[in-house]
Backbone as a ProteinNet text record, in pm:
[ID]
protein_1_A
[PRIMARY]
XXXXXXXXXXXXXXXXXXXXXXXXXXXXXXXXXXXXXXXXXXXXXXXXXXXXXXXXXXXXXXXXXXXXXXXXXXXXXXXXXXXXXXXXXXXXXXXXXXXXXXXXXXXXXXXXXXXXXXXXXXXXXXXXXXXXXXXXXXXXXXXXXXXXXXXXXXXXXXXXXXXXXXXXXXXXXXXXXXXXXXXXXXXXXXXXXXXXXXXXXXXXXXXXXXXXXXXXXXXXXXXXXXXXXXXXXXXXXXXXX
[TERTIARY]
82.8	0	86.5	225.8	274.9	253.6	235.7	206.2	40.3	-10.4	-165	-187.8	-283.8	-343	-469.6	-574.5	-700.7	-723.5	-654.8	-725.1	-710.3	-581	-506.7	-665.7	-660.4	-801.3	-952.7	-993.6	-1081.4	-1069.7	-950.1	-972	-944.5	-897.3	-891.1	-1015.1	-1123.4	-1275.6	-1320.6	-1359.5	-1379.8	-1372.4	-1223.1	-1164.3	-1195	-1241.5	-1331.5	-1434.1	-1542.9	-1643	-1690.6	-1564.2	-1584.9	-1571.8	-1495.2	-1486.5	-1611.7	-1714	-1843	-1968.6	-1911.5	-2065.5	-2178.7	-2199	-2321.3	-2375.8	-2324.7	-2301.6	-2345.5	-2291.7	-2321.7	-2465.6	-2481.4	-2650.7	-2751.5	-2722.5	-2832.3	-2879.8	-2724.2	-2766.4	-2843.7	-2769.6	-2866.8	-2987.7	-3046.5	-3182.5	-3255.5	-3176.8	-3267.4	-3247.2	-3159.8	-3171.3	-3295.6	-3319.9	-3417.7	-3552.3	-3557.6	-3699.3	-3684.2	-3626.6	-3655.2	-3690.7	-3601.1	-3606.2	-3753.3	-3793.3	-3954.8	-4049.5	-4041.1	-4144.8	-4191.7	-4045.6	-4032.6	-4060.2	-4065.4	-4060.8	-4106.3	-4203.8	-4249.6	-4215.6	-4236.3	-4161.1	-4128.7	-4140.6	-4118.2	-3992.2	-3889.8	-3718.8	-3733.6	-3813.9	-3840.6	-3878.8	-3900.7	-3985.2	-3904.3	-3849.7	-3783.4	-3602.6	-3520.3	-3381	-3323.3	-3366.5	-3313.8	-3314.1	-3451.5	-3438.6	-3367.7	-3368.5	-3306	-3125.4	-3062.2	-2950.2	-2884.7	-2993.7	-2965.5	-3001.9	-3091.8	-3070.7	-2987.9	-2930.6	-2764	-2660.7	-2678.9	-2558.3	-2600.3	-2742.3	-2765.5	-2713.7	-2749.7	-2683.6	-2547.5	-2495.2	-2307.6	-2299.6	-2355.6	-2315.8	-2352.2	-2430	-2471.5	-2583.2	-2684.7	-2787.9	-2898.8	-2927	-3091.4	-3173.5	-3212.9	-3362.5	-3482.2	-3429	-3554.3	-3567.7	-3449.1	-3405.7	-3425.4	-3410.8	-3433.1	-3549.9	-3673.2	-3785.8	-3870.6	-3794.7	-3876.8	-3871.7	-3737.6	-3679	-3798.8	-3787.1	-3913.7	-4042.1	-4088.7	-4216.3	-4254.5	-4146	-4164.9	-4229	-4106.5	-4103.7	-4209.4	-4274.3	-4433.3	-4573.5	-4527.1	-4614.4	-4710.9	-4614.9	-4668.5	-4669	-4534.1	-4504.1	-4475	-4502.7	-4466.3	-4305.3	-4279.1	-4120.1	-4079.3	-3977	-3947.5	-3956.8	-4007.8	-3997.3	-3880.7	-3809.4	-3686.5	-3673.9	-3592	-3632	-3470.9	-3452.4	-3285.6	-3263.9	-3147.6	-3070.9	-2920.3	-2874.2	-2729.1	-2668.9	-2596	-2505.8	-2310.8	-2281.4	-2226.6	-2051.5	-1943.7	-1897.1	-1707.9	-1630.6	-1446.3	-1376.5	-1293	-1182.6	-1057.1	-928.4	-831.5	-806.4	-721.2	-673.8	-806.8	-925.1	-992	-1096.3	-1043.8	-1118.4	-1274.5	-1341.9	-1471	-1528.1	-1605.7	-1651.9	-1852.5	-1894.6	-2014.5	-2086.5	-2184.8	-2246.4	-2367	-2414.8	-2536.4	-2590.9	-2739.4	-2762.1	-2895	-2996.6	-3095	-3127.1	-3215.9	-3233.5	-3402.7	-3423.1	-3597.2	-3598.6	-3457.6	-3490.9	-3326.5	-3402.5	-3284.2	-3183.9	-3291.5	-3194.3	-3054.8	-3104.7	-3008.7	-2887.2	-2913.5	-2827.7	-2740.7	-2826.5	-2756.3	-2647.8	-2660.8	-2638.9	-2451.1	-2501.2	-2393.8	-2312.7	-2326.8	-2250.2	-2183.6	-2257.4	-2168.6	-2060.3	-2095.8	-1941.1	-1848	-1906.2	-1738.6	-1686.4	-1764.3	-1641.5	-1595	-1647.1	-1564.9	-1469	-1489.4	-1381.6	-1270	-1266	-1188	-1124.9	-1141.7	-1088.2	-1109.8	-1259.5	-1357.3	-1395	-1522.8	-1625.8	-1759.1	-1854.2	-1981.2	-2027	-2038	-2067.1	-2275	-2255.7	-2400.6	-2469.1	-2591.9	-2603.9	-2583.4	-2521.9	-2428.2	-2321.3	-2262.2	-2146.4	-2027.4	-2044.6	-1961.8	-2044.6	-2141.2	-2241.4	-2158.8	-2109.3	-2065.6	-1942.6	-1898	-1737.5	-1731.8	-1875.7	-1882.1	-1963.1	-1970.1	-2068.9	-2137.8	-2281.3	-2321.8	-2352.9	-2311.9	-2277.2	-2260.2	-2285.8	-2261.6	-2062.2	-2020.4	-1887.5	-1864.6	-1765.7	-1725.9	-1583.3	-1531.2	-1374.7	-1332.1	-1180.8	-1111.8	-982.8	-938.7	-791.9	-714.1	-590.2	-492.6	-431.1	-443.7	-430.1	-525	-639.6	-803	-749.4	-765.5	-793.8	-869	-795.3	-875.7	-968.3	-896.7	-940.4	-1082	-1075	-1175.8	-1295.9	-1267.9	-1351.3	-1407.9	-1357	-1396.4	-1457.7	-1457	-1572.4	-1666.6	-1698.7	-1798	-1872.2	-1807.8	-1904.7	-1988.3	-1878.4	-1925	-2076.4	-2031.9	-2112	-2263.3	-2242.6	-2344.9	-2380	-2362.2	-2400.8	-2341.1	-2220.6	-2103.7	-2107	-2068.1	-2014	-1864.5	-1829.3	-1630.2	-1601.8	-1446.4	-1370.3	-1239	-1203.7	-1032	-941.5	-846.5	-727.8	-636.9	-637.3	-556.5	-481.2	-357.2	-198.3	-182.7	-238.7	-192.9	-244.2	-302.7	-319.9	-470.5	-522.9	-670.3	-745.9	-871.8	-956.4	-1127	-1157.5	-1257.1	-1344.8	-1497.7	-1567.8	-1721	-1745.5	-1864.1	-1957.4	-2093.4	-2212	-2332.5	-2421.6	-2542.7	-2607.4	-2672	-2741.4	-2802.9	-2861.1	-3017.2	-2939.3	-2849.6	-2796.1	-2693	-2697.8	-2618.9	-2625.7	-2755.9	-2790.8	-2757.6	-2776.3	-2767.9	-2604.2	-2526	-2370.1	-2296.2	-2382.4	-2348.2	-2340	-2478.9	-2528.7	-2432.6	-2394.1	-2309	-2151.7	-2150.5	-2024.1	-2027.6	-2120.7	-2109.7	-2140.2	-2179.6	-2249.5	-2083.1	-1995.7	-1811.2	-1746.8	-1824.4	-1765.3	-1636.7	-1665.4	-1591.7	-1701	-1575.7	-1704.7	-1580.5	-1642.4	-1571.1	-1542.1	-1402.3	-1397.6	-1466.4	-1536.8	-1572.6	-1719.2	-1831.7	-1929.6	-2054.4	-2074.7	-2185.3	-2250.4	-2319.3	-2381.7	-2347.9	-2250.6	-2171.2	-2201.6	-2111.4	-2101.9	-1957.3	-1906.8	-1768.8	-1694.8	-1597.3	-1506.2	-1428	-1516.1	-1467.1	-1293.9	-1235.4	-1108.7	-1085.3	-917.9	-929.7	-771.3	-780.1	-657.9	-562.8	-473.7	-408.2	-348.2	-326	-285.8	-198.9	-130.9	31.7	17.3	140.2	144.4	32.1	54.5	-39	-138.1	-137.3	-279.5	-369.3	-293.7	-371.3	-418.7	-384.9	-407.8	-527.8	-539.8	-585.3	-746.9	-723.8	-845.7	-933.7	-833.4	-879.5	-999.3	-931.5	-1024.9	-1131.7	-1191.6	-1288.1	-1341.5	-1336.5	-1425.4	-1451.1	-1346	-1394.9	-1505.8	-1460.3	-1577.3	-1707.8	-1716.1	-1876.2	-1895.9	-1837.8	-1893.4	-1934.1	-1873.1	-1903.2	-2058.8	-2088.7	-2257.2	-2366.7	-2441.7	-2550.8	-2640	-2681.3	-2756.7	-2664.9	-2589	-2442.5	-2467.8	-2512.6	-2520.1	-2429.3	-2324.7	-2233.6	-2190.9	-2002.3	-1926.9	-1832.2	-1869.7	-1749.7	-1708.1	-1593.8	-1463.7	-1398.6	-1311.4	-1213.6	-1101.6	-1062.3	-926.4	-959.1	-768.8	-732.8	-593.5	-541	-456.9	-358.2	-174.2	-101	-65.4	-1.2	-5.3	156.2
-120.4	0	125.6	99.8	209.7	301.6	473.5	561.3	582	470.8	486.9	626	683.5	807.2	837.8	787.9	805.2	945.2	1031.3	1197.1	1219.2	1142.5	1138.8	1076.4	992.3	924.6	974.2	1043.4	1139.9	1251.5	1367	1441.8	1406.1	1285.3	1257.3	1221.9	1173.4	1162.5	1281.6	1380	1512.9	1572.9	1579.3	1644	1581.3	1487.8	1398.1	1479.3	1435.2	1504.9	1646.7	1750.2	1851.4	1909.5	1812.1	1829.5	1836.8	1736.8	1687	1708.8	1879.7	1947	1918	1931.9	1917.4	1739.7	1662.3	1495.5	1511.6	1589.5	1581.5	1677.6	1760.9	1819	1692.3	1625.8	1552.8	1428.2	1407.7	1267.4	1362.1	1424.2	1525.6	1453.3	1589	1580.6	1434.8	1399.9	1194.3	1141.6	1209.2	1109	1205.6	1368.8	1439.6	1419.3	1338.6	1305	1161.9	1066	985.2	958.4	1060.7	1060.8	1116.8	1251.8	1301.8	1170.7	1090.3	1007.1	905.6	849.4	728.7	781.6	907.1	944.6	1072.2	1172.5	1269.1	1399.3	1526	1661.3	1718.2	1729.8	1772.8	1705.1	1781.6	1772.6	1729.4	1773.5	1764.9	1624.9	1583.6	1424.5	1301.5	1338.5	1255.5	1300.7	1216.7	1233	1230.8	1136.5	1118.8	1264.9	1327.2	1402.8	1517	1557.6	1678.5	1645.6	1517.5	1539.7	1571.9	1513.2	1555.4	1737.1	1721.9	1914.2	1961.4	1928.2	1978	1962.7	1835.3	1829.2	1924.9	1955.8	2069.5	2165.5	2223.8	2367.9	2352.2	2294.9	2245.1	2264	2218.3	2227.3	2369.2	2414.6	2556.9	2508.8	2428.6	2397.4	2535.7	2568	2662.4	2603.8	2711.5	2655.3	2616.9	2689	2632.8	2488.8	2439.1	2313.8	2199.3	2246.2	2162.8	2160.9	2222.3	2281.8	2171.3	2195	2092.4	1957.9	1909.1	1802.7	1725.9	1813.9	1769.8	1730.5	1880.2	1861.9	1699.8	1681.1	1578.3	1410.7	1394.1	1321.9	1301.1	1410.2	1420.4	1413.5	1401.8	1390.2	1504.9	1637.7	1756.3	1814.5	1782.7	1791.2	1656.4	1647.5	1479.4	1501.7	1375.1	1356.4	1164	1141.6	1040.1	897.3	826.4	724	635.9	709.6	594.1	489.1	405	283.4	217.8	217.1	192.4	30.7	41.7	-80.1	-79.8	-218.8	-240.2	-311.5	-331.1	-414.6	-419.3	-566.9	-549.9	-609.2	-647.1	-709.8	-713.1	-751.8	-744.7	-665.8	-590.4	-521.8	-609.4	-536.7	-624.4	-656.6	-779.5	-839.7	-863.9	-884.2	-918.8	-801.5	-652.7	-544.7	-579.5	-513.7	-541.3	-407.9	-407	-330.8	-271.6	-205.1	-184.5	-87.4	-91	27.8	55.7	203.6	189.3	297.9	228	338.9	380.1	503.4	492	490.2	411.1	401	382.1	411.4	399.2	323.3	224.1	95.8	-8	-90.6	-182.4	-282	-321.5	-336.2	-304.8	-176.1	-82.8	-25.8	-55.8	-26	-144.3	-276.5	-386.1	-433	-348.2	-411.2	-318.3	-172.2	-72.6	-106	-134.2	-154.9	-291.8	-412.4	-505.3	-500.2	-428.7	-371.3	-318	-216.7	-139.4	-221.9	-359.3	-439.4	-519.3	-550.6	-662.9	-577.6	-423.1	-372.6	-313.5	-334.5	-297.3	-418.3	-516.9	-653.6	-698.3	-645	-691.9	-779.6	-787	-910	-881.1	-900.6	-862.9	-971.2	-983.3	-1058.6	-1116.4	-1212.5	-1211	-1107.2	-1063.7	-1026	-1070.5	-986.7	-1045.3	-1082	-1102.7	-1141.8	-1096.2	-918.5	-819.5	-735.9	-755.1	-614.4	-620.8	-746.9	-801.8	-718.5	-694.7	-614.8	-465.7	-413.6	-274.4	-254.1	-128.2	-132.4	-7.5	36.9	112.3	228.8	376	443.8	550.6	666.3	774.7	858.3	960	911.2	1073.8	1125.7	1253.4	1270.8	1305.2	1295.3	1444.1	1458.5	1558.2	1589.3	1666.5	1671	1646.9	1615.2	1623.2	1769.2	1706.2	1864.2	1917.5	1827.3	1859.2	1762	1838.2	1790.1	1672.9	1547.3	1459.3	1432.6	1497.5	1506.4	1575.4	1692.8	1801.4	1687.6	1626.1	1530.3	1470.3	1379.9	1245.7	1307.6	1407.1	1438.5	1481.4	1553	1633.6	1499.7	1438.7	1291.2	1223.4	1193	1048.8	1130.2	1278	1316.1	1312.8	1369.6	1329.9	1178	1122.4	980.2	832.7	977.2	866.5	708.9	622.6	516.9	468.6	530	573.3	676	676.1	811.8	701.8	728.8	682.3	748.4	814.5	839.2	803.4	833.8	726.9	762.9	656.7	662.1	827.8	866.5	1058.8	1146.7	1081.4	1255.4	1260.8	1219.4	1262.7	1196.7	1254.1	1176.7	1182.6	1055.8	946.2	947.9	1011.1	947.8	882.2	766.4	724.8	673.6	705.6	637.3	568.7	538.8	490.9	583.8	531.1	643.6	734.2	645.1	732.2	867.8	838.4	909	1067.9	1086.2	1160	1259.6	1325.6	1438.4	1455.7	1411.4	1435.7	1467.2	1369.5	1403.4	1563.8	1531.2	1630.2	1771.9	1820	1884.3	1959.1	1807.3	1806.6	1824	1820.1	1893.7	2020.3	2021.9	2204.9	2318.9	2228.8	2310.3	2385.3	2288.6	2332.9	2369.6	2451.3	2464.9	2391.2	2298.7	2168.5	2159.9	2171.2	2144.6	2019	1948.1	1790	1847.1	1804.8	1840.1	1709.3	1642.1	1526.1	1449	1452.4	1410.9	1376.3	1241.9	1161.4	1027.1	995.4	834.9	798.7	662.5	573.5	447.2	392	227.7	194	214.8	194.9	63.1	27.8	-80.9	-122	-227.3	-274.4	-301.6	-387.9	-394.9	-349.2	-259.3	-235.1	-247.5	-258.7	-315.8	-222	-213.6	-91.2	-157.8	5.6	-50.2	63.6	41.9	104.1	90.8	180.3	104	112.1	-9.4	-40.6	-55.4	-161.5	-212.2	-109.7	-5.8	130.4	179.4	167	247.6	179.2	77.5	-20.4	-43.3	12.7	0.7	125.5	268.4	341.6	348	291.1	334.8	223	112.9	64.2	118.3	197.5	297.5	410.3	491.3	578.3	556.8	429.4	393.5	383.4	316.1	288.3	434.6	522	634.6	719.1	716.1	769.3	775.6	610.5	584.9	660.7	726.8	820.9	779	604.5	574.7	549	558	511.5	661.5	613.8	730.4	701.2	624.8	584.8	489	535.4	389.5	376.9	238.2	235.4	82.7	124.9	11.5	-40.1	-159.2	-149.6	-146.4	-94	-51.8	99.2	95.9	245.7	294.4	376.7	454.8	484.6	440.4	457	600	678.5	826.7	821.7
0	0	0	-13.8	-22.2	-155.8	-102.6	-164.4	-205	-162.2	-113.2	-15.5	-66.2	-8.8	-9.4	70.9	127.4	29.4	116.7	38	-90	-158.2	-300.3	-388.4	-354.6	-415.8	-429	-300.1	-310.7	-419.9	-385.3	-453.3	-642.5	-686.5	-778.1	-837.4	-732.1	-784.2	-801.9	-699.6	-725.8	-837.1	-854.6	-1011.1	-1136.8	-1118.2	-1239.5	-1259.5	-1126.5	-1152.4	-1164.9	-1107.2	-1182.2	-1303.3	-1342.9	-1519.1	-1572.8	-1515	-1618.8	-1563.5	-1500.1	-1442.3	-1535.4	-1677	-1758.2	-1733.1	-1711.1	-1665	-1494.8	-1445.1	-1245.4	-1283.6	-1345.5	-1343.8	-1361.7	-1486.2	-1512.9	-1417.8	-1371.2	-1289.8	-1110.2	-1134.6	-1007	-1025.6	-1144.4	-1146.5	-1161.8	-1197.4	-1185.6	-1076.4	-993.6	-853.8	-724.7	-803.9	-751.5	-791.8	-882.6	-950.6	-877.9	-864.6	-799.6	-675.7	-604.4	-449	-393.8	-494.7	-454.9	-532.6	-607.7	-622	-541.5	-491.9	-380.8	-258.3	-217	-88	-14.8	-170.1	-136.5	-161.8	-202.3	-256.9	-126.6	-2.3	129.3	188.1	161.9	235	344.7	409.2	595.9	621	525.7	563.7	458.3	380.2	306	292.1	396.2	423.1	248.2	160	28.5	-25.5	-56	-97.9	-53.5	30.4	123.1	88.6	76.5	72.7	-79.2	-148.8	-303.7	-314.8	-268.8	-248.7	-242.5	-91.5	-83.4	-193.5	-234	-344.2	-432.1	-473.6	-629.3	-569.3	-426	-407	-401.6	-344.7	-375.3	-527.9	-593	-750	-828.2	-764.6	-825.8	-915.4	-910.3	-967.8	-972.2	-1061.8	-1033.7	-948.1	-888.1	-822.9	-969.4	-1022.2	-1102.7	-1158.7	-1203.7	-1234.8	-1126.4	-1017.7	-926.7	-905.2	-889.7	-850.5	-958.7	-1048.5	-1201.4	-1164.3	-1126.5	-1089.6	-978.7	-868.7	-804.2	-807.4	-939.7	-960.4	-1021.4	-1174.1	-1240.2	-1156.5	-1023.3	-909.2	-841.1	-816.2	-745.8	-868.8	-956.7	-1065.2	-1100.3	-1081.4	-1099.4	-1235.8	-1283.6	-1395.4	-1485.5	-1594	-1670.1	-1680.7	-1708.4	-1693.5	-1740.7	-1740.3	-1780.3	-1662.6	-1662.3	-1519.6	-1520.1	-1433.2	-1401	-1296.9	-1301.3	-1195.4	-1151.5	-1050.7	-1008.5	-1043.6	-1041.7	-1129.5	-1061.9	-1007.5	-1004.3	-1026.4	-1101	-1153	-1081.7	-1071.2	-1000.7	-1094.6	-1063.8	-1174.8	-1101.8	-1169.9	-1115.5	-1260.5	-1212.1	-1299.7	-1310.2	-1312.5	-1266.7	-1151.5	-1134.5	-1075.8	-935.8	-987.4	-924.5	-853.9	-885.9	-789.7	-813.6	-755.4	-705.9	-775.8	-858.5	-890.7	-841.2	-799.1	-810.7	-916.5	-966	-1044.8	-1037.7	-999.5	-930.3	-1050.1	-1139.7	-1247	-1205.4	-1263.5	-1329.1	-1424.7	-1504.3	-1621.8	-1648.2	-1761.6	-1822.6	-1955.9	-1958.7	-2047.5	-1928.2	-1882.5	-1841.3	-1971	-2057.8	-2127.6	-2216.3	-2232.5	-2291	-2178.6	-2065.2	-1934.4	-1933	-1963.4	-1917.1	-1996.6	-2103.5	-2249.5	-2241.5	-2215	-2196.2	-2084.7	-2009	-1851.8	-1863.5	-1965.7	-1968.2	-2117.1	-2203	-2284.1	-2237.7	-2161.2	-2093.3	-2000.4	-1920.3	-1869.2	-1965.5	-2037.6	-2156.3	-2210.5	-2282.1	-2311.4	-2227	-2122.2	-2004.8	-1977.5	-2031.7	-1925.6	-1821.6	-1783.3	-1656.1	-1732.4	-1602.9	-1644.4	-1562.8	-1611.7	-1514.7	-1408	-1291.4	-1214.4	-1182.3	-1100.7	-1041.3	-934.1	-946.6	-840.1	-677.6	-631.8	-457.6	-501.1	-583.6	-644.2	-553.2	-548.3	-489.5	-370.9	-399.1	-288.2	-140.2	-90.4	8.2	83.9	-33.6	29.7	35.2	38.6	66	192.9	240.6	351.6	288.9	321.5	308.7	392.4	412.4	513.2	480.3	561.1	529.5	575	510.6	517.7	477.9	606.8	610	607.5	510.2	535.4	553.1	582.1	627.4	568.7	550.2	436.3	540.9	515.8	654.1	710.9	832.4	937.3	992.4	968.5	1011.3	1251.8	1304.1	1402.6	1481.4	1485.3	1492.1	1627.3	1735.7	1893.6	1856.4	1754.1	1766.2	1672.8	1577.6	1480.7	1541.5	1639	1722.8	1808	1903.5	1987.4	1918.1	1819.9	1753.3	1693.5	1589.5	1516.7	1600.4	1751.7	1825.5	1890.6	1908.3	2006	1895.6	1812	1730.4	1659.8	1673.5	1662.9	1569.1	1499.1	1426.1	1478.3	1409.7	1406.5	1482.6	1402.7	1366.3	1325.2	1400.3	1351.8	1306.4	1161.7	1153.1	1081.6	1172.3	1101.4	1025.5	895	793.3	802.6	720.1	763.9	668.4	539.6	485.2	556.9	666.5	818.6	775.5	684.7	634.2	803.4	781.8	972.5	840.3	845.4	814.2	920.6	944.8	986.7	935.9	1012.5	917.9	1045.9	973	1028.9	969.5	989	961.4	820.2	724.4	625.6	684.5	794.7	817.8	922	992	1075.2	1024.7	870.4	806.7	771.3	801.1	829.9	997.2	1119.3	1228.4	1250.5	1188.7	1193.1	1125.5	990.4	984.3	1030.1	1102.1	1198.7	1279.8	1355	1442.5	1411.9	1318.7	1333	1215.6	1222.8	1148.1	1269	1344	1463.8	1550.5	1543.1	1580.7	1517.2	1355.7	1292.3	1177.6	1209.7	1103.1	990.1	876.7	738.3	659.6	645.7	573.6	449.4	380.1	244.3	158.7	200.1	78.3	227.3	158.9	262.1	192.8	213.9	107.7	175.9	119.3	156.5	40.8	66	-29.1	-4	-69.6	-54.2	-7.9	86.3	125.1	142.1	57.5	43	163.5	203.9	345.7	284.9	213.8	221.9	71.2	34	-35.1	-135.4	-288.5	-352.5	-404	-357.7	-459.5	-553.1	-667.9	-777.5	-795.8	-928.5	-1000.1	-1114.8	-1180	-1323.7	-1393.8	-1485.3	-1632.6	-1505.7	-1436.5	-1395.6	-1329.3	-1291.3	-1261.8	-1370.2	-1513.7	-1599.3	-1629.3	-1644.1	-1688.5	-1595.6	-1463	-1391.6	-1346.8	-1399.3	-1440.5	-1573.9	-1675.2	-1772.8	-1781.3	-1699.3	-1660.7	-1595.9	-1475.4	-1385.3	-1484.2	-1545.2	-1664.4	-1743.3	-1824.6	-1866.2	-1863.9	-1706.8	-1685.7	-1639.7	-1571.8	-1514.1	-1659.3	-1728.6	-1916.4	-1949.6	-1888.1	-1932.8	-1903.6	-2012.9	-1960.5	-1828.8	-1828.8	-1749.7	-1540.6	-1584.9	-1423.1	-1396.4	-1221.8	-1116.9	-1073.9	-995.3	-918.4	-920.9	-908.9	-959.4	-782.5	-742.3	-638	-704.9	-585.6	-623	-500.1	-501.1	-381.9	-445.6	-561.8	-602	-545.7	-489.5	-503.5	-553	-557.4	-672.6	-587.7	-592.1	-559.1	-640.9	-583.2	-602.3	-720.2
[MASK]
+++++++++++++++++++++++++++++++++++++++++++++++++++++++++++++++++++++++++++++++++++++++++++++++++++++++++++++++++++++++++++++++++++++++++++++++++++++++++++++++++++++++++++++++++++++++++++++++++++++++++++++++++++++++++++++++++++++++++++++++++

C-alpha cells in the first residue's frame, strides 16, 4: 500500500467530476426526480431528498431546475420514469466493482454496462457477487491537518459510528445512512465542514494498484462512469499516487 493516499483518491474523484458538471446536473436531477417520487416533494420528511438538495446547491444547480426536478417526481409535472438498477462485476486483478444506475430501459443499461467491462478486461458478475465487500454508510472525510481530537468528539457526540485516522493525516468518519444528516449537523455546529461528505457504498477492504494495472483500472471505472444511465461507480481498487 505504499504511496496509497485516502485523500489522493478522493480528490482525484472530485476532479473527475468537476470536469463533467453538464453529466453531475443531469444525474442530479434523476436522482431528484426519484427521491420526490419514492418518498415525497417535502425535504423535511424525506432524508433522500433533502440530501440531493444539498448536493444541487453544492453544485450551483438553479432553483428552477431543481424545482422541475421535483415537480416531475411528485407527478406535478410529466417527466421520464426511471427505476434503479445495479449491476455489479471485477476489474483487474480481481477489484470489485459496483455500479449503481438509473435508467428507463434496463436493457439498454444492461447491455452498456456489460461492454465497458468486456472492453476494459472486466467481467460482469451475479447479483451479490460483490455487494458483500462494501458497507453502506454515510462518510465525512477531512484533508490532513483537520484535528482529529476536535472530529472524534464532535461525530461520536453526534451519533457517528467511527472516527479513523488514515496513515496521509486525512480523519474518516462514518455512520449509519439514516444518521447523516444528524452528523453532519453536528459537526457544522463546531464549525468543522468535511472536504468530501456523502452516503456511499464503502469498500470494506481495499486493492491498490500502479502502473499499467492502474491504468488499466482506471479506464474501466472511466468507462462505466461515461454511461448516460451510471449514477455511481465504487470500487475497492485504489490509486497509488
Amino acid at each position: 500500500m505504499a504511496g496509497h493516499s485516502k485523500w489522493a483518491n478522493i480528490k482525484h474523484r472530485k476532479a473527475a467530476a468537476d470536469a463533467k458538471k453538464g453529466k453531475v446536473f443531469t444525474r442530479l436531477i434523476k436522482e431528484i426526480t426519484v427521491a420526490a417520487r419514492m418518498g415525497g416533494g417535502d425535504p423535511d420528511s424525506n432524508p433522500r431528498l433533502r440530501l440531493m438538495l444539498d448536493k444541487a446547491r453544492d453544485a450551483n444547480m438553479t432553483k428552477d431546475s431543481v424545482q422541475r426536478a421535483v415537480q416531475r417526481g411528485t407527478g406535478e409535472l410529466e417527466g421520464v420514469a426511471y427505476e434503479e438498477a445495479r449491476y455489479e462485476g471485477y476489474g483487474t486483478s480481481g477489484a470489485a466493482v459496483l455500479v449503481e444506475c438509473l435508467t428507463d430501459n434496463r436493457t439498454r443499461t444492461v447491455a452498456e454496462v456489460r461492454h465497458a467491462f468486456a472492453k476494459h478486461g472486466g467481467n460482469m458478475g451475479a447479483d451479490g457477487s460483490v455487494a458483500y465487500l462494501f458497507k453502506h454508510c454515510g462518510q465525512f472525510v477531512f484533508a490532513p491537518g483537520a484535528s482529529e481530537d476536535k472530529v472524534m468528539e464532535a461525530a461520536l457526540d453526534a451519533g457517528a459510528e467511527d472516527v479513523l485516522s488514515n496513515p496521509d493525516a486525512s480523519v474518516e468518519v462514518i455512520c449509519a445512512p439514516g444518521d447523516f444528516d444528524k452528523v453532519r449537523t453536528g459537526l457544522e455546529k463546531v464549525g468543522l465542514k468535511p472536504d468530501a461528505a456523502e452516503v456511499t457504498m464503502k469498500a470494506l477492504n481495499e486493492i491498490a494498484f500502479a502502473g499499467a494495472d492502474a491504468e488499466k483500472m482506471r479506464g474501466l471505472l472511466e468507462a462505466l462512469d461515461e454511461l448516460d444511465d451510471v449514477q455511481n461507480v465504487y470500487t475497492t481498487a485504489v490509486f497509488d499516487e
